[in-house]
Backbone as XML, in Angstrom:
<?xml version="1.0"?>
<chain id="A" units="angstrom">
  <residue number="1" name="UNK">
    <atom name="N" x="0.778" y="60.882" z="-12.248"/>
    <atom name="CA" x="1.327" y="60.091" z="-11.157"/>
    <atom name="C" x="0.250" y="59.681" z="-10.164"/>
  </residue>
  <residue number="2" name="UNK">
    <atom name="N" x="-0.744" y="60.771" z="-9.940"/>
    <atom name="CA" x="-1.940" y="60.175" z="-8.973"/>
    <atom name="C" x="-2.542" y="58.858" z="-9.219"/>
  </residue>
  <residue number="3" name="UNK">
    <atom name="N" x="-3.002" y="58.977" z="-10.409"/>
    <atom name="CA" x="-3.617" y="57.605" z="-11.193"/>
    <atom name="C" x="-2.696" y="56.246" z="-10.807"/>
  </residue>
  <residue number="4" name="UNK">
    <atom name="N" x="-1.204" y="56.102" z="-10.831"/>
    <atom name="CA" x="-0.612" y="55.087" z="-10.200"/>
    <atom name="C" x="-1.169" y="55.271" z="-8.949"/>
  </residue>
  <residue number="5" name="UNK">
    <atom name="N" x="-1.331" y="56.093" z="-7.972"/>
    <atom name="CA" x="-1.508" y="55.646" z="-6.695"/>
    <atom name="C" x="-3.442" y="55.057" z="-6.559"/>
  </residue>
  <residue number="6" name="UNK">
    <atom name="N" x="-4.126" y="55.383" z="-7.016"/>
    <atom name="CA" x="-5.531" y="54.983" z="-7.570"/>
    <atom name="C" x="-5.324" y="53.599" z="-7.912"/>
  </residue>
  <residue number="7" name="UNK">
    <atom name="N" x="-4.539" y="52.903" z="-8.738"/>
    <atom name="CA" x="-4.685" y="51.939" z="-9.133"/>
    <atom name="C" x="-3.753" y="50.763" z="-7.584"/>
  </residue>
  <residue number="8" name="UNK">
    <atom name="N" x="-2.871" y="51.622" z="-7.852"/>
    <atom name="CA" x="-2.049" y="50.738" z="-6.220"/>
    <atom name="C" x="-3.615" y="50.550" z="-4.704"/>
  </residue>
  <residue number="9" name="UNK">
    <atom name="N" x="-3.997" y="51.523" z="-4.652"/>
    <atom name="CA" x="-5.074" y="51.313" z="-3.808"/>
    <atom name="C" x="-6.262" y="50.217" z="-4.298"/>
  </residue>
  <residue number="10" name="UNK">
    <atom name="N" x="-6.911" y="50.135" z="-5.368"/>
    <atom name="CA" x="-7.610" y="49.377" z="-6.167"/>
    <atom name="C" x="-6.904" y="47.929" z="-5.729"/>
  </residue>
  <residue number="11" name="UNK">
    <atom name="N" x="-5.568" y="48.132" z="-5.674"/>
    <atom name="CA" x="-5.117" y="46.588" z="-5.483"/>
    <atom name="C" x="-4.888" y="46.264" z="-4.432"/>
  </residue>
  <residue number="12" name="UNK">
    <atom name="N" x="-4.667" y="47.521" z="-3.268"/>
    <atom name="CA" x="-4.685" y="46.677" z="-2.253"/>
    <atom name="C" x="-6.446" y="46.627" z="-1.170"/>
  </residue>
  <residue number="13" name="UNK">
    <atom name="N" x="-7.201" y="47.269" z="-2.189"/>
    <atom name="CA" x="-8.388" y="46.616" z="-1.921"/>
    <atom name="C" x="-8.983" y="45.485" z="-2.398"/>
  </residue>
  <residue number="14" name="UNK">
    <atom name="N" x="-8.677" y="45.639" z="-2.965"/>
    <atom name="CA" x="-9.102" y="43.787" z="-3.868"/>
    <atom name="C" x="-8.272" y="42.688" z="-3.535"/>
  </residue>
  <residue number="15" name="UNK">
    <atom name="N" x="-6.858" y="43.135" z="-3.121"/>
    <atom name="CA" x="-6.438" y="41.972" z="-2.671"/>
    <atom name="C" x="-6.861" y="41.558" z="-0.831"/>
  </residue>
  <residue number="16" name="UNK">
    <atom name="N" x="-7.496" y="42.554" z="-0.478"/>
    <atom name="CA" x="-7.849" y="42.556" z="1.170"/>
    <atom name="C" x="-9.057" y="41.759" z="0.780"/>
  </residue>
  <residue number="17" name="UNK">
    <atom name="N" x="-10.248" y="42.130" z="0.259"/>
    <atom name="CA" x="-11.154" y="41.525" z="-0.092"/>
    <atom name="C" x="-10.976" y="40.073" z="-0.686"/>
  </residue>
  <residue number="18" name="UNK">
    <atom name="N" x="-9.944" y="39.793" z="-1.558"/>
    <atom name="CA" x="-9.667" y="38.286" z="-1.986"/>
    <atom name="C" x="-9.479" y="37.642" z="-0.866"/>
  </residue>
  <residue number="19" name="UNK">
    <atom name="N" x="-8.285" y="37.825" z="0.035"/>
    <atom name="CA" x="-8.179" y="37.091" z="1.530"/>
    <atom name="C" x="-9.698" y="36.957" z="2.758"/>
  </residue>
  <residue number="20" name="UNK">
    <atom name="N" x="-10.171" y="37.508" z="2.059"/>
    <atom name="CA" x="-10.895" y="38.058" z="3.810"/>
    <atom name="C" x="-12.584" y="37.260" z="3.455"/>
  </residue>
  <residue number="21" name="UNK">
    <atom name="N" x="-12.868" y="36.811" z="2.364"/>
    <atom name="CA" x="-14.061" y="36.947" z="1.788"/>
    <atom name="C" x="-14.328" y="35.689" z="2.263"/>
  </residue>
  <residue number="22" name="UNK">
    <atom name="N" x="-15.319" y="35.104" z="2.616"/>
    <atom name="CA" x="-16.093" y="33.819" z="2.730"/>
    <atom name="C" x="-16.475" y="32.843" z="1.700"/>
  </residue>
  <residue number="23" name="UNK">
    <atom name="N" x="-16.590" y="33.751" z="0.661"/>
    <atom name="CA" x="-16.730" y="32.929" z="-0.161"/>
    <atom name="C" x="-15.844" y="32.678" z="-1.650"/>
  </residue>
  <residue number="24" name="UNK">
    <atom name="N" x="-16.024" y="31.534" z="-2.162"/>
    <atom name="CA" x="-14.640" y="31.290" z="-2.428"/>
    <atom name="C" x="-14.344" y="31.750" z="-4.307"/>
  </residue>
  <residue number="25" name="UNK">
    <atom name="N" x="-15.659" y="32.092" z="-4.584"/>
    <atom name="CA" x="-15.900" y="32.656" z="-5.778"/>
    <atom name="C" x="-15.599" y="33.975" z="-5.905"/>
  </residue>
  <residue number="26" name="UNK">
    <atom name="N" x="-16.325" y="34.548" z="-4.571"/>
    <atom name="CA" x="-15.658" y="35.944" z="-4.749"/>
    <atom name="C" x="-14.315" y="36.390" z="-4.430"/>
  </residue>
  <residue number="27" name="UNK">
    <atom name="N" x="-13.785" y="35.578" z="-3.558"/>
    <atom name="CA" x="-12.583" y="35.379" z="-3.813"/>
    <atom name="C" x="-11.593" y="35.140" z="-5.006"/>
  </residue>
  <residue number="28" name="UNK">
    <atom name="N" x="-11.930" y="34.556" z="-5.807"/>
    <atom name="CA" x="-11.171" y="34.225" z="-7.011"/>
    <atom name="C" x="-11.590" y="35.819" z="-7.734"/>
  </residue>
  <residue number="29" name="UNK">
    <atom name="N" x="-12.883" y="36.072" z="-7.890"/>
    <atom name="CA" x="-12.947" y="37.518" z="-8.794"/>
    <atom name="C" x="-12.394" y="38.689" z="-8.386"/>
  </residue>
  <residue number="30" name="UNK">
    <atom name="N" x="-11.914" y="39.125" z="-6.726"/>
    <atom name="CA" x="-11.071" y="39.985" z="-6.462"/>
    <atom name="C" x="-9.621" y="39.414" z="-6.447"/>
  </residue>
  <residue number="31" name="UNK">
    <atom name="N" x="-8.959" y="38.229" z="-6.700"/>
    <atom name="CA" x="-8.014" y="37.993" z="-7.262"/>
    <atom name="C" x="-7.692" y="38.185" z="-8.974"/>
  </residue>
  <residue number="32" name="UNK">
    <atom name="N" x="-8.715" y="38.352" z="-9.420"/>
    <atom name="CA" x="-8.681" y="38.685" z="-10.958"/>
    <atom name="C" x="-8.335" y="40.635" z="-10.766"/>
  </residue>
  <residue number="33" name="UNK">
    <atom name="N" x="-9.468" y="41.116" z="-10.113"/>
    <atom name="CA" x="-9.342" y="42.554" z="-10.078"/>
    <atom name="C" x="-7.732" y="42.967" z="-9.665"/>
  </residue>
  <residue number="34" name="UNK">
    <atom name="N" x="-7.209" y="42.128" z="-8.553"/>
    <atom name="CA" x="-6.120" y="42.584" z="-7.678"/>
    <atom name="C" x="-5.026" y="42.529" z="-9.353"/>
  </residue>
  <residue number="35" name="UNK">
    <atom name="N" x="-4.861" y="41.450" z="-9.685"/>
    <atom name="CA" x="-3.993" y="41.027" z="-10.661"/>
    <atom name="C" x="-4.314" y="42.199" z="-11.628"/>
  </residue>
  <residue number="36" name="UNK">
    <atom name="N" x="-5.093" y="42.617" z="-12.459"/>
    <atom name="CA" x="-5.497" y="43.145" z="-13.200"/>
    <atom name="C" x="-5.299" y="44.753" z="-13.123"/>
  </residue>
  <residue number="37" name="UNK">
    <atom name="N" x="-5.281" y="44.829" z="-12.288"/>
    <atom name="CA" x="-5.148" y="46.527" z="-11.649"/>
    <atom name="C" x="-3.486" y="46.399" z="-11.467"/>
  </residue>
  <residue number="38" name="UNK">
    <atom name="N" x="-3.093" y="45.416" z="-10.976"/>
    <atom name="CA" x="-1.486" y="45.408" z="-10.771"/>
    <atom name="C" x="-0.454" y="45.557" z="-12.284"/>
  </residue>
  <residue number="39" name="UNK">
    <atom name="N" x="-1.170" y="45.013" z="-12.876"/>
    <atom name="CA" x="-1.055" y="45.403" z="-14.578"/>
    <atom name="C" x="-0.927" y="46.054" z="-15.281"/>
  </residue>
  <residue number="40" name="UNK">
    <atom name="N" x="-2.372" y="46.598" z="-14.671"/>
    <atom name="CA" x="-2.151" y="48.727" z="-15.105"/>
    <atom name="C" x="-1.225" y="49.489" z="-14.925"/>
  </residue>
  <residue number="41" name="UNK">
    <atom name="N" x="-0.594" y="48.963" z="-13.132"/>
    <atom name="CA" x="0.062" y="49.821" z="-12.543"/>
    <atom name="C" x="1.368" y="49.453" z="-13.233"/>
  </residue>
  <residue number="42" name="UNK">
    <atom name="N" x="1.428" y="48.284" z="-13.495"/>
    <atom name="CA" x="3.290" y="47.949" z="-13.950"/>
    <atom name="C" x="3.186" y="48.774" z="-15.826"/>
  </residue>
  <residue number="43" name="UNK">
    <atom name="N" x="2.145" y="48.960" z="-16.566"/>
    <atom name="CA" x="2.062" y="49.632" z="-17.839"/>
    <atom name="C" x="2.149" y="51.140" z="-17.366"/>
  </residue>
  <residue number="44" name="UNK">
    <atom name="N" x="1.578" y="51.740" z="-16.667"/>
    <atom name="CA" x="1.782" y="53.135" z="-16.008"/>
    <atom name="C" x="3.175" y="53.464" z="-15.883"/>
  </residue>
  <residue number="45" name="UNK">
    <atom name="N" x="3.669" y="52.107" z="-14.874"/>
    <atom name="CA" x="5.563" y="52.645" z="-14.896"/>
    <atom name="C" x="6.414" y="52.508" z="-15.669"/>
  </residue>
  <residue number="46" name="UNK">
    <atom name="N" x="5.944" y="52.186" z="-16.593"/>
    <atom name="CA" x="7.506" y="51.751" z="-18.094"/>
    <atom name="C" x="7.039" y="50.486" z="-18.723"/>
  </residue>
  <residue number="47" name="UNK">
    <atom name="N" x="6.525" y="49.720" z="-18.005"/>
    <atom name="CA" x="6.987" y="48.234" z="-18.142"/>
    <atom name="C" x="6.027" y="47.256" z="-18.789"/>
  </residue>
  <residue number="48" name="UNK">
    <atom name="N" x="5.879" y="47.724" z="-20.251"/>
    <atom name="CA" x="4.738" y="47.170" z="-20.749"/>
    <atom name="C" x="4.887" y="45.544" z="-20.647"/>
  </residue>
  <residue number="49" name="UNK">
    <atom name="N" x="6.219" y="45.054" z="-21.115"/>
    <atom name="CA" x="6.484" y="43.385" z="-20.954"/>
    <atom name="C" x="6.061" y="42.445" z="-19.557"/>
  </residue>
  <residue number="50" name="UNK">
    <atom name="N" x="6.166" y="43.442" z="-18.459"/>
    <atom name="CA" x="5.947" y="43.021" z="-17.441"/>
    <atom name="C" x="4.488" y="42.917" z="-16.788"/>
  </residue>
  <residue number="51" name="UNK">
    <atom name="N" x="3.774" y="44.129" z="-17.673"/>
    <atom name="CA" x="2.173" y="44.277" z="-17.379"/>
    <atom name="C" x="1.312" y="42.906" z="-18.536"/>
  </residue>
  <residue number="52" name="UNK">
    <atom name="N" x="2.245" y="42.531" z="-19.735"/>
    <atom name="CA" x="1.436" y="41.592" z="-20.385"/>
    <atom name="C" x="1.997" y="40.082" z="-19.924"/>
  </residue>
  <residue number="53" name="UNK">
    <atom name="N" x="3.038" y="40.134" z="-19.337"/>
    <atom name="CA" x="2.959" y="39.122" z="-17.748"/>
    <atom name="C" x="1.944" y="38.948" z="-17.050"/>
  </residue>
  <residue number="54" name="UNK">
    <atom name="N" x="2.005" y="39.698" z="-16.562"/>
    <atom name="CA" x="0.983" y="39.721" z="-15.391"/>
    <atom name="C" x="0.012" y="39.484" z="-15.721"/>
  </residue>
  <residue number="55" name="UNK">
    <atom name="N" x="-0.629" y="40.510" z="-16.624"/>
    <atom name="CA" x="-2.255" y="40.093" z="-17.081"/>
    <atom name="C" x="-2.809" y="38.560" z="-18.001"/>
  </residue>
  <residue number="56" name="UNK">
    <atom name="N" x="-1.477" y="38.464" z="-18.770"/>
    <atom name="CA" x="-1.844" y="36.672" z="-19.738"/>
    <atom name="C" x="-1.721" y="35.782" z="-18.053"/>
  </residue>
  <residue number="57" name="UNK">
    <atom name="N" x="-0.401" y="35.697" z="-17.606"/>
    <atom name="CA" x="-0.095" y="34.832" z="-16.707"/>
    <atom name="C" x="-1.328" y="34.185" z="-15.468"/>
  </residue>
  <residue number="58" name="UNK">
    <atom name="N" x="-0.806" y="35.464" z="-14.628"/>
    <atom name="CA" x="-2.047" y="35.634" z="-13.551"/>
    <atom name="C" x="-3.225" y="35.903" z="-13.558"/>
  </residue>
  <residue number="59" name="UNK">
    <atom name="N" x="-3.800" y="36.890" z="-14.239"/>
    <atom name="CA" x="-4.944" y="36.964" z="-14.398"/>
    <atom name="C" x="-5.666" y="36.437" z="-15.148"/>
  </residue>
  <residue number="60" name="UNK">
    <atom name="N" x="-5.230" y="35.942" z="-15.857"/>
    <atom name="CA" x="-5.448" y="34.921" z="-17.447"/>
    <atom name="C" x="-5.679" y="33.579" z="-16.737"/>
  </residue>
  <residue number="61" name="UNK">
    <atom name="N" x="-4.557" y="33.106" z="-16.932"/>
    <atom name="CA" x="-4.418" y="31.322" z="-16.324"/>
    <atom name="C" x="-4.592" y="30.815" z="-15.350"/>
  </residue>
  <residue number="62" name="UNK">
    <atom name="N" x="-3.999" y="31.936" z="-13.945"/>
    <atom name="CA" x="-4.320" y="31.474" z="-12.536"/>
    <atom name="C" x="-5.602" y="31.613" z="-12.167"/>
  </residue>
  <residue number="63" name="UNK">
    <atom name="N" x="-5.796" y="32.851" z="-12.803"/>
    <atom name="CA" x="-7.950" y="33.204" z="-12.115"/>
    <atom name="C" x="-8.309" y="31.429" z="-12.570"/>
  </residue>
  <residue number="64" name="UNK">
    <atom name="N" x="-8.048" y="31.386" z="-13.946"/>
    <atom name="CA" x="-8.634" y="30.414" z="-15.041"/>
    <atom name="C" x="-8.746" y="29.410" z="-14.529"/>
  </residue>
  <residue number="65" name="UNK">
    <atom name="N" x="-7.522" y="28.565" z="-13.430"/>
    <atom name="CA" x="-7.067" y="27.345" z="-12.834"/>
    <atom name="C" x="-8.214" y="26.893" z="-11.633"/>
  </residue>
  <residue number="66" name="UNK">
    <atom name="N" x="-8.326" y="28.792" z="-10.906"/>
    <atom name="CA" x="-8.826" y="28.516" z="-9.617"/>
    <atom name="C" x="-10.535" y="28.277" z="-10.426"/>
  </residue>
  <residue number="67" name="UNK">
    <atom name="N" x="-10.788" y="28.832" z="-11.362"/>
    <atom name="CA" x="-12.210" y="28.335" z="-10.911"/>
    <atom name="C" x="-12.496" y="27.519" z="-12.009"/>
  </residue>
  <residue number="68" name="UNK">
    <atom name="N" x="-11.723" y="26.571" z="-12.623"/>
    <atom name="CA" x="-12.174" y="25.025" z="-12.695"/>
    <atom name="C" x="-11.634" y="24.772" z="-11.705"/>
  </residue>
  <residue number="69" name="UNK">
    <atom name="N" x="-11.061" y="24.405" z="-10.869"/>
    <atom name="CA" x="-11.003" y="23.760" z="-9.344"/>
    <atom name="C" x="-11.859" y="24.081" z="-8.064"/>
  </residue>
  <residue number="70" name="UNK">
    <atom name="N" x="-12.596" y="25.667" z="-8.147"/>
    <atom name="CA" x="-13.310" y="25.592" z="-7.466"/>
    <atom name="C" x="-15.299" y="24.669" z="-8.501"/>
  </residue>
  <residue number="71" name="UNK">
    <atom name="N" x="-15.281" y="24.898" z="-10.104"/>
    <atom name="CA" x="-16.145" y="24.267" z="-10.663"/>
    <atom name="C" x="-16.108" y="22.747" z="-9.766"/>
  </residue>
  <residue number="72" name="UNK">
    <atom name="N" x="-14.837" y="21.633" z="-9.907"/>
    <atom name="CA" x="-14.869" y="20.831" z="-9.978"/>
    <atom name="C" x="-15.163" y="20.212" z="-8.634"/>
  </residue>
  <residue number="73" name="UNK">
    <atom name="N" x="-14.482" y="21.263" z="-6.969"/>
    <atom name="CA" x="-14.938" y="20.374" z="-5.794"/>
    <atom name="C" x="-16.384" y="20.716" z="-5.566"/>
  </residue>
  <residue number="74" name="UNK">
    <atom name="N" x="-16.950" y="21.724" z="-6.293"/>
    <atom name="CA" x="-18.437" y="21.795" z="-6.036"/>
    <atom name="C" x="-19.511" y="20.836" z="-6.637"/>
  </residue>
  <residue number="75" name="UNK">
    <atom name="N" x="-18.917" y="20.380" z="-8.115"/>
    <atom name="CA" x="-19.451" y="18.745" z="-8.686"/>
    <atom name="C" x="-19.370" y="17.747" z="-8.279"/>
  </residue>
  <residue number="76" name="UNK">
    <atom name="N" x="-18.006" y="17.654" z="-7.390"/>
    <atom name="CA" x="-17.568" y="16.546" z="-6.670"/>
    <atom name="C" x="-19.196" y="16.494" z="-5.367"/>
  </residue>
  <residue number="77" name="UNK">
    <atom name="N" x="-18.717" y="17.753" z="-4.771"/>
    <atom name="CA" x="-19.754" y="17.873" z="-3.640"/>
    <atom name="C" x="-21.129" y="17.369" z="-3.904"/>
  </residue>
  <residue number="78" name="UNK">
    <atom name="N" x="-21.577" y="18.189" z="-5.026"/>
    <atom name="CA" x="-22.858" y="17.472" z="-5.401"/>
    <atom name="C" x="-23.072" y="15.720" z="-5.312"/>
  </residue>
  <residue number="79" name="UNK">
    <atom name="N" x="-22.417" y="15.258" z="-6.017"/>
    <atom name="CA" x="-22.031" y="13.617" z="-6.764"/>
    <atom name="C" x="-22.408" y="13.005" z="-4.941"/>
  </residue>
  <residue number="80" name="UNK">
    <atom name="N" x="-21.356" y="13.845" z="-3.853"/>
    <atom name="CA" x="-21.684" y="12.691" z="-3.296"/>
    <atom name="C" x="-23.093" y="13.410" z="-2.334"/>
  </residue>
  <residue number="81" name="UNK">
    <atom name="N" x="-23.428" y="14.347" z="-2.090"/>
    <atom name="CA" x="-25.070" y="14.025" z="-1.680"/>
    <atom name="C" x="-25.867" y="13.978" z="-2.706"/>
  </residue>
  <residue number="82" name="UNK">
    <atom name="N" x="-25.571" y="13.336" z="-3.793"/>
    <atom name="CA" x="-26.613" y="12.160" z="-4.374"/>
    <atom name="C" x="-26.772" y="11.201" z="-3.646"/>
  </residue>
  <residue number="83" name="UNK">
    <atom name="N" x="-25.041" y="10.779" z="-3.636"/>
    <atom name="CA" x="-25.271" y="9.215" z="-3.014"/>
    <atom name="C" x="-25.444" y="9.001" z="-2.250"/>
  </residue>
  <residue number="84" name="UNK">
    <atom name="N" x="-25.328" y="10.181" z="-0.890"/>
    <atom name="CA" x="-25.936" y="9.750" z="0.364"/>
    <atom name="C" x="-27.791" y="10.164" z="0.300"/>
  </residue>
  <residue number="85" name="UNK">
    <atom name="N" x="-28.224" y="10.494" z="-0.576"/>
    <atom name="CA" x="-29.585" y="10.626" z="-0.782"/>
    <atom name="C" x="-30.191" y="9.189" z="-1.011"/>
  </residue>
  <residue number="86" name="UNK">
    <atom name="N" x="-29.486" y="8.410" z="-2.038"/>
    <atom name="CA" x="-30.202" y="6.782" z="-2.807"/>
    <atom name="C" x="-29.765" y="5.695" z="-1.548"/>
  </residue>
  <residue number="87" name="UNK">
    <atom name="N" x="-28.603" y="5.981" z="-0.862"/>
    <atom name="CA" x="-28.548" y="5.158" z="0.945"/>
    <atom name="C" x="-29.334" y="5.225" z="1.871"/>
  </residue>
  <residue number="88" name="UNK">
    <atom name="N" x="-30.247" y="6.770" z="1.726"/>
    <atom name="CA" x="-30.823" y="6.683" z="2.869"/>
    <atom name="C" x="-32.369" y="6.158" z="2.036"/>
  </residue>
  <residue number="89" name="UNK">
    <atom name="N" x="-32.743" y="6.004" z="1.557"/>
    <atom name="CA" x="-33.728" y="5.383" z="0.810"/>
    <atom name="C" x="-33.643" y="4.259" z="0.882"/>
  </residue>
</chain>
């Protein structure tokens, strides 16, 4: 039973750290940990259907979503100080 409470703490450190972080990468990887540990904890209590939820769903697809979207506004970002680089020239 301790080990559930180990893993409940794990998550609500990682999920403090996902909110709180500056940056937006590490953010997404303590949203993977938070999810991932929450997983454990739902396989610990009975509920294996609900832990391979969690882990395909959220930790799988949503981590997956956020960082091609964080990939893509950082390409975006680039693209345009190019172009304000070849204007000021």
């Amino acid at each position: 039973m301790i080990e559930v409470f180990v893993f409940l703490a794990v998550t609500v450190v990682c999920a403090y750290f996902a909110v709180s972080s500056k940056n937006i990468v590490y953010g997404v990887v303590f949203l993977l940990c938070t999810n991932l540990s929450l997983g454990v904890v739902y396989f610990m209590m009975g509920a294996p259907t609900v832990a391979l939820f969690q882990i395909a769903i959220f930790a799988g697809a949503v981590v997956v979503f956020f960082v091609v979207t964080v990939m893509f506004t950082q390409a975006g970002k680039m693209m345009t100080d190019e172009v304000e680089e070849e204007v000021l020239e």
